[in-house]
C-alpha positions in Angstrom: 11.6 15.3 -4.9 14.5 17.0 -4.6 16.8 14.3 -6.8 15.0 14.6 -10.2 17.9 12.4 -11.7 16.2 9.5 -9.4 13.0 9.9 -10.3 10.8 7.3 -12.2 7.8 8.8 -13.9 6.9 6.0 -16.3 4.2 4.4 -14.9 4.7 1.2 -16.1 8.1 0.9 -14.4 6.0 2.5 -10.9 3.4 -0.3 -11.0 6.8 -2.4 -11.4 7.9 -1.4 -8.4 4.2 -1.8 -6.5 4.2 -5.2 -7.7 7.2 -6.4 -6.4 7.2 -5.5 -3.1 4.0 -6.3 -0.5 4.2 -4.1 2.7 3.3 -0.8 2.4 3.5 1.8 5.0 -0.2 4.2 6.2 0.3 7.2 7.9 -2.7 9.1 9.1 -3.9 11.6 11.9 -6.5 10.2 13.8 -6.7 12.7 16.3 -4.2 11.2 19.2 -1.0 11.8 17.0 0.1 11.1 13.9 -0.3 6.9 13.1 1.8 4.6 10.9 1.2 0.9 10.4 2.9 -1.4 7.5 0.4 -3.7 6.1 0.3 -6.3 3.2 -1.7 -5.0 0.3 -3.0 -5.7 -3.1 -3.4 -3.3 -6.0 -5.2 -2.8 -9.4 -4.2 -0.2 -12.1 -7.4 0.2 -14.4 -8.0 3.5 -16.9 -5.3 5.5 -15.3 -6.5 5.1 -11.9 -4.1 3.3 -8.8 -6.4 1.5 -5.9 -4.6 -0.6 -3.5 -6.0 -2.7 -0.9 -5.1 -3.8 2.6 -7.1 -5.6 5.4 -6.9 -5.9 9.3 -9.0 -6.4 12.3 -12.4 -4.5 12.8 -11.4 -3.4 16.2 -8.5 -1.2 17.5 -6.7 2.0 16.4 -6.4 1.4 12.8 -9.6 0.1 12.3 -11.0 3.3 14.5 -9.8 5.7 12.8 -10.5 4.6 9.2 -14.2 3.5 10.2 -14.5 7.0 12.4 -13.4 9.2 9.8 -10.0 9.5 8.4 -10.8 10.2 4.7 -7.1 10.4 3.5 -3.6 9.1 3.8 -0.2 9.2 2.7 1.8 5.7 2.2 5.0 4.4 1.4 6.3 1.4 -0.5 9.8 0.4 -0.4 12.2 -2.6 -1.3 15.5 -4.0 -3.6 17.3 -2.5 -0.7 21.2 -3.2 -2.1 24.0 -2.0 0.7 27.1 -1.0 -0.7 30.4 0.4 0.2 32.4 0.6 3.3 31.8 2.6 6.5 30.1 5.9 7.5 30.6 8.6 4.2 32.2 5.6 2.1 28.5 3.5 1.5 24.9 3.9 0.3 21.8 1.7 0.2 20.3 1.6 -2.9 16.5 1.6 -2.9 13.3 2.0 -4.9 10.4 3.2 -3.1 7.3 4.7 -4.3 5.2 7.1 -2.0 1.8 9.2 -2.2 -1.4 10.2 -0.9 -4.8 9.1 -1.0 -8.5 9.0 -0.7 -9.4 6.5 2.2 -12.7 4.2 1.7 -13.9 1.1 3.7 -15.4 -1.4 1.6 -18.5 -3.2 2.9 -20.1 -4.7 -0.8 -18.8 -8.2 -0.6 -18.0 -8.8 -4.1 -15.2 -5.8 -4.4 -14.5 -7.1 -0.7 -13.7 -10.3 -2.1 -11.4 -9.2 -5.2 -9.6 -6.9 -2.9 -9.0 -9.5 -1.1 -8.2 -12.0 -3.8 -5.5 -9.2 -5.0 -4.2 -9.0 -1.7 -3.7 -12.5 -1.4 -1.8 -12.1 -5.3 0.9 -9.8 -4.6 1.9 -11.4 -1.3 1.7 -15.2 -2.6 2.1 -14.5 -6.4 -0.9 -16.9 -7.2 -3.8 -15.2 -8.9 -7.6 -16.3 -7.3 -10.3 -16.9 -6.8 -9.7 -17.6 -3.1 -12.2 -18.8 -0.7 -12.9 -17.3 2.3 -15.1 -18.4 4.9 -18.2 -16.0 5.7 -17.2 -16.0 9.4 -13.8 -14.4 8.5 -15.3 -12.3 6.0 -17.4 -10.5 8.4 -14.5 -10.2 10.5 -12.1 -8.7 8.2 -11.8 -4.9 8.0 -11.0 -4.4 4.0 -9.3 -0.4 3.0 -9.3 0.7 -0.6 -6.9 3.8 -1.4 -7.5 5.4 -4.6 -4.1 7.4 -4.8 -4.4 10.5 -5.9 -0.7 11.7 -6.4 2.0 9.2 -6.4 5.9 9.5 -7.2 9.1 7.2 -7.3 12.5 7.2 -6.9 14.9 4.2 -7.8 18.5 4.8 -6.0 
């Protein structure tokens, strides 16, 4: 990060930012080009150690590629966006975004596919679970855990 002034390294104030915000941004090779898809997601902080969660369809690119193979990612979370200024040279957008890489893992035991869910369904609604989810769509749901493995953020 080139702005050092900008960066947050508490990580406390980080998982601030990851909790107020609920799209985050996967980028990926999976061998046509590179990929990027924004996707709701959940997230649990235990011992040190960031996971997030998102879910999607078991069919199509994404789903593909992270059930063929893709064993890493980068992603980006952003939000607070505050414009300010005039025109051209004379404004800014203010911003806090949080960005990383990390280790890509499909989850198929249906209890953590249930809490990922559950925490998925937390950040975006701000209610905590249990939810209930119907078997049918729970076979039918594609669920990602990223355990980050390098993180940073910036607050402009």
């Amino acid at each position: 990060m080139r702005r050092k002034d900008r960066e947050i390294t508490d990580a406390g104030r980080m998982l601030e930012v990851i909790g107020s915000n609920d799209i985050v941004r996967i980028a990926f090779d999976d061998g046509d080009g590179i990929y990027i898809c924004p996707v709701n997601y959940g997230y649990k902080a235990e011992n040190g150690a960031l996971s997030l969660y998102f879910h999607g369809a078991t069919s199509g690119r994404k789903a593909d590629a992270l059930t063929g193979g893709v064993s890493e990612v980068s992603f980006e979370i952003d939000g607070a966006h505050r414009r300010e200024g005039g025109e051209s040279c004379d404004s800014t957008i203010y911003y806090e975004c949080v960005m990383g890489r990390a280790s890509c893992h499909v989850v198929t035991d249906q209890a953590e596919k249930k809490e990922g869910l559950d925490l998925i369904m937390s950040n975006v609604f701000g209610r905590k679970g249990p939810f209930e989810y119907q078997p049918a769509v729970l076979e039918r749901t594609l669920l990602v855990r990223l355990d980050v493995t390098e993180w940073s953020c910036k607050i402009h």
